[in-house]
C-alpha positions in Angstrom: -13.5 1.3 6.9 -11.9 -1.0 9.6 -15.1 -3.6 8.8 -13.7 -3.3 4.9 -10.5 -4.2 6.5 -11.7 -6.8 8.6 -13.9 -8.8 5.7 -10.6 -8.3 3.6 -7.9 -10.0 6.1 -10.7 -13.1 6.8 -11.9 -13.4 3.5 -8.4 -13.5 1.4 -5.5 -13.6 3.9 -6.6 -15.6 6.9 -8.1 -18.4 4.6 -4.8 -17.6 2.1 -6.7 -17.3 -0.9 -5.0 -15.4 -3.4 -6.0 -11.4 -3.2 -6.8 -9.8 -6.3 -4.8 -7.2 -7.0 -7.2 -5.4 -9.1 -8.3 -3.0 -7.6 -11.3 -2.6 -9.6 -12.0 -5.9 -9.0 -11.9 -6.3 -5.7 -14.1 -2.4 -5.4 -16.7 -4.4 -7.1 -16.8 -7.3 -4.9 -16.5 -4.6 -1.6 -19.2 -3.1 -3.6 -21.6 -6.4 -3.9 -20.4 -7.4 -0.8 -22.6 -3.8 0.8 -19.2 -1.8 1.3 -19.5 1.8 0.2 -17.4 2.8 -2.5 -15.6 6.0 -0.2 -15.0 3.4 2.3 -13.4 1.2 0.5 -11.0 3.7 -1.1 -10.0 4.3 2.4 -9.5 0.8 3.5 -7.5 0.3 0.1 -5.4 2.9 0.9 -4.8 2.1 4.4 -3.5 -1.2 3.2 -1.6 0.1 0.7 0.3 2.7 3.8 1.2 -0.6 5.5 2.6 -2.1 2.7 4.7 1.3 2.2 5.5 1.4 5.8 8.2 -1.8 5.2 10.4 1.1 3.1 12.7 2.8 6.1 13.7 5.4 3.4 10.0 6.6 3.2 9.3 6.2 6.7 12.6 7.2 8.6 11.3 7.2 12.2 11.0 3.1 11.6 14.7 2.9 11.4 15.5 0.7 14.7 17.7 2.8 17.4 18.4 0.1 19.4 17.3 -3.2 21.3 15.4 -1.4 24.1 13.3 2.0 23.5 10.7 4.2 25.3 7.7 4.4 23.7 6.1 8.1 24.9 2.4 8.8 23.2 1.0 11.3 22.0 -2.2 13.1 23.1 -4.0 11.9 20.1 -2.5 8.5 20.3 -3.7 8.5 24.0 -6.8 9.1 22.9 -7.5 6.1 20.6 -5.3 4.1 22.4 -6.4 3.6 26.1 -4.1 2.4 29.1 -5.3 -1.2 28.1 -4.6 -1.2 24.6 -1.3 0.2 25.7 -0.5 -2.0 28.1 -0.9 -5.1 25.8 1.4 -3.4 23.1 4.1 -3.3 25.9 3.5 -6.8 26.8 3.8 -7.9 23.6 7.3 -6.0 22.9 8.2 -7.8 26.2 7.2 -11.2 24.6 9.5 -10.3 21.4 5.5 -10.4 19.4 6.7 -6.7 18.3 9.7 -5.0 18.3 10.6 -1.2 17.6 9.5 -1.1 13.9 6.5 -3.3 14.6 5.3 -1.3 17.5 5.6 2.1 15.2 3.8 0.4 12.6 1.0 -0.7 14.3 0.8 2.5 16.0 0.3 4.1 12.7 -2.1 2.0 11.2 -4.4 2.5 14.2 -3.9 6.2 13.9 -4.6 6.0 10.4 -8.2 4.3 11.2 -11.3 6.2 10.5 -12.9 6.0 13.8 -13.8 7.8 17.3 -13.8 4.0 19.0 -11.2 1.6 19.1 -11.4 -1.7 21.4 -8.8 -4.1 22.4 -10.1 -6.8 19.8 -10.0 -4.2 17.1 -6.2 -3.5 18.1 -5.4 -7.1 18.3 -6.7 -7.5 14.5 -4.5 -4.0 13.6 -1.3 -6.3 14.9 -2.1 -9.6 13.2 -2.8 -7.3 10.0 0.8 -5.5 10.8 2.3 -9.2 10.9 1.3 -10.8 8.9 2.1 -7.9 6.3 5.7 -7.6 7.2 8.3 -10.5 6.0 9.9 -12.4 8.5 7.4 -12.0 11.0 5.6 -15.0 10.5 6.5 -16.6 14.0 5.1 -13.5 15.8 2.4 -13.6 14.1 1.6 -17.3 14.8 2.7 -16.4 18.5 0.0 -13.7 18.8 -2.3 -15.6 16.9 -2.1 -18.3 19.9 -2.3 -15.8 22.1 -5.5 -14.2 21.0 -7.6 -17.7 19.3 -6.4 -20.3 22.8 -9.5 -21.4 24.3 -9.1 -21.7 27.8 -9.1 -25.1 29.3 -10.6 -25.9 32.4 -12.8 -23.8 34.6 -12.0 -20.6 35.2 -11.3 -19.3 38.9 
């Protein structure tokens, strides 16, 4: 699923062609494209959760609480998410990347990803997905973009 969602974001929304909306349209290019069909359903809904997420009414918890909160993990989020992966989320809260409703959303979409393995690239995809996805967020997602795509100049030591 998260490869579906990977060819989507580079193919359509990176390059900023225009998505079909069809979804039986865009199944049968998934399809020719060597996606299975119960994948893609998956990845289709996944996006369509994210999209859903931007509603406070249908996802309370999202409602911001304040400028500063606590983020405590669950077991399960623990699992998929490892001390790295958390680490960078909190760094990126501390560079105003993601704030309270970004961080819960990003959260969610990773927990909603049909997988045992999760790396730090595949995170850092989740959060330009979550960005770019949620108005008004365009400079954190150019921010974080920088972030992930600057080359390092020079050697390194």
């Amino acid at each position: 699923m998260f490869d579906i969602l990977m060819y989507l974001f580079e193919t359509y929304i990176q390059n900023e062609a225009e998505a079909m909306v069809d979804h039986e349209l865009l199944t049968d290019e998934l399809t020719r494209a060597g996606f299975h069909q119960d994948e893609i359903y998956k990845a289709l809904n996944w996006l369509e959760k994210l999209t859903a997420l931007q509603d406070s009414d249908a996802y309370p918890y999202l409602t911001r609480v304040g400028s500063k909160s606590v983020r405590i993990y669950t077991s399960e989020e623990m699992q998929l998410l490892d001390t790295p992966s958390r680490g960078f989320i909190l760094f990126l809260e501390q560079v105003n990347v993601l704030d309270f409703t970004t961080r819960e959303m990003v959260i969610d979409r990773v927990m909603e990803l049909d997988t045992k393995y999760f790396s730090m690239d595949d995170l850092k995809w989740v959060i330009l997905m979550v960005l770019f996805n949620v108005p008004g967020k365009e400079s954190a997602y150019s921010q974080l973009e920088d972030l992930i795509f600057e080359e390092q100049e020079g050697p390194l030591h």
